[in-house]
N, C-alpha and C positions, 0 to 999 in steps of 0.2 A: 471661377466664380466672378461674377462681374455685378457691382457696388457702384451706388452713386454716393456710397459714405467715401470722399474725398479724402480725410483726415486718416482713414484706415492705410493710406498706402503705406510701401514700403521704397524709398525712395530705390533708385539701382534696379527695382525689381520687377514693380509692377507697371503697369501699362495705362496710362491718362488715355482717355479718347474726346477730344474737345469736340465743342460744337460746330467752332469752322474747320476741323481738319476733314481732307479728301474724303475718308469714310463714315463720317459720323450718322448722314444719312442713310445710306447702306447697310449699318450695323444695324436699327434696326429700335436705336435706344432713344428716350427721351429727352436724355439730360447728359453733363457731362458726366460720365464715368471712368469707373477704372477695371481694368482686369486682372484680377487678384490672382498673380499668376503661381505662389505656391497654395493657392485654396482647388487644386483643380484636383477632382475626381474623375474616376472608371467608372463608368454606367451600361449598364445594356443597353442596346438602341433602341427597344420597345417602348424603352422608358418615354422618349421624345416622340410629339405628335405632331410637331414642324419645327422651322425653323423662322428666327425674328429677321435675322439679318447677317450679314459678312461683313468680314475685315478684307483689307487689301492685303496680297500674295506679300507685301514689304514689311506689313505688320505683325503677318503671320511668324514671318521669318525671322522678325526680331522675339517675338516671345518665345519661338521655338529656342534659339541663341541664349536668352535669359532664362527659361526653364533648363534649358543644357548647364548652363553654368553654373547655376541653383541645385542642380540634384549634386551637380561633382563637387561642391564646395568651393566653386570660386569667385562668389558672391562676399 
């Protein structure tokens, strides 16, 4: 899930995406936000009718990192 409620984050966890970092244009988003990375759901792909934007392949890899650690308990 991705919030531009700021205050919702969860420090260690979730993912800021500012307005000057490398991606901000890219993603697709208006403002700064966050990606609420234990609010994440399983959907069907029918569900989605495009897409807004990307993260870069380093951002990727960090939330992947942070959701790994988050499900194993080492958050």
């Amino acid at each position: 899930m991705i919030s531009s409620q700021l205050h919702q984050q969860i420090p260690e966890l979730d993912e800021i995406i500012n307005v000057d970092d490398a991606d901000f244009i890219e993603s697709g988003l208006k403002q700064r936000s966050i990606i609420r990375i234990c609010r994440l759901a399983a959907v069907n792909d029918f569900i989605f009718l495009g897409k807004i934007g990307q993260v870069t392949t380093e951002r990727l890899n960090r939330i992947k990192q942070k959701l790994a650690a988050w499900i194993n308990g080492l958050n």
